[in-house]
C-alpha positions in Angstrom: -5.2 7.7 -27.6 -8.7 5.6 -26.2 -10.2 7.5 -28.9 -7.9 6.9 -31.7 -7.2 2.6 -30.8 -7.9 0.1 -32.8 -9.5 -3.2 -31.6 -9.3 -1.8 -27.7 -12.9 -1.9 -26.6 -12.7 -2.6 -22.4 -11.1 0.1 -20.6 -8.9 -2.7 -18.2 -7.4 -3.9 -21.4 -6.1 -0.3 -22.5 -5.3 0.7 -19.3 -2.8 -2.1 -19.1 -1.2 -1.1 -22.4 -0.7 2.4 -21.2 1.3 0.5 -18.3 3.0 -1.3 -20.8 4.1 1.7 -22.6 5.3 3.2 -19.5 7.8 0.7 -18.5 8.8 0.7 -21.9 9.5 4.5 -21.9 11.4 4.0 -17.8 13.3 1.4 -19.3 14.5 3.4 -22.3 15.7 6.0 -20.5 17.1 3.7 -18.1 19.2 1.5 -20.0 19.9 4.3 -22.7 23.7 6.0 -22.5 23.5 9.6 -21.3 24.8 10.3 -25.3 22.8 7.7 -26.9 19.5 8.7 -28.5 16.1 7.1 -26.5 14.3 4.3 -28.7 10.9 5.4 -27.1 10.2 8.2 -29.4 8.3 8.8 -32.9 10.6 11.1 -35.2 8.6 13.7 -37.3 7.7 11.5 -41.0 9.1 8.4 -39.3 7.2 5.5 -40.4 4.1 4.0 -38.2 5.4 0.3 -38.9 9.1 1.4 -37.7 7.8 3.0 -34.2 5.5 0.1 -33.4 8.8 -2.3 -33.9 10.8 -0.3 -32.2 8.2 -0.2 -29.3 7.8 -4.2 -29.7 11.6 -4.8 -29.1 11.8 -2.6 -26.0 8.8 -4.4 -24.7 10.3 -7.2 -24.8 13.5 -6.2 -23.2 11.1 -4.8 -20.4 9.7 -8.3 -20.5 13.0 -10.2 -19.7 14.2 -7.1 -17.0 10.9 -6.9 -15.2 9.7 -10.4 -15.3 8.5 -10.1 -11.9 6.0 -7.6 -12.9 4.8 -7.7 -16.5 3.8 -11.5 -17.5 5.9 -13.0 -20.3 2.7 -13.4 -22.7 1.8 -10.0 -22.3 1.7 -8.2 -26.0 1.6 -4.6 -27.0 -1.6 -4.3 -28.6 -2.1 -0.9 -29.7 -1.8 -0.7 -33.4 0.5 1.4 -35.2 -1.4 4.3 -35.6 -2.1 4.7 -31.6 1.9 4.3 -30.9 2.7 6.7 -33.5 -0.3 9.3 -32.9 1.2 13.0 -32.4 -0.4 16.1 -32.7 1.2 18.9 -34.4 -0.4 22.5 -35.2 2.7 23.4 -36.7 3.7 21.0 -38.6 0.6 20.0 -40.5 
């Protein structure tokens, strides 16, 4: 992912956006129903636009829930290639 982000140059600044993408994937599966599908995923062919949105809007749910413990300016800053990187042998 370091490898592959846009923009990202200090290693403080995309550490914090891998914390930011953590609480974003605890809070998913938190405050998902046990037969709801998670948000904090990227579908095979999905679009890299529709998962960074999707990403966005739980952020800031995770913004308002854990106010205490991620700022309210903070940003998700990864482009959408980085959020919707996967690596498939298979299915290339």
């Amino acid at each position: 992912m370091a490898a592959n982000a846009v923009g990202i140059t200090r290693d403080e600044v995309f550490a914090q956006q891998i914390i930011n993408l953590v609480f974003c994937k605890i809070y998913d599966e938190r405050f998902t129903k046990p037969n709801d599908t998670v948000k904090f995923r990227a579908g095979l062919g999905e679009k890299a636009g529709k998962i960074r949105t999707r990403i966005q809007e739980i952020f800031d749910n995770v913004k308002k829930q854990y106010g205490d413990v991620i700022d309210s300016n903070d940003e998700i800053l990864l482009d959408e290639r980085s959020l919707s990187y996967r690596e498939c042998k298979v299915c290339a």
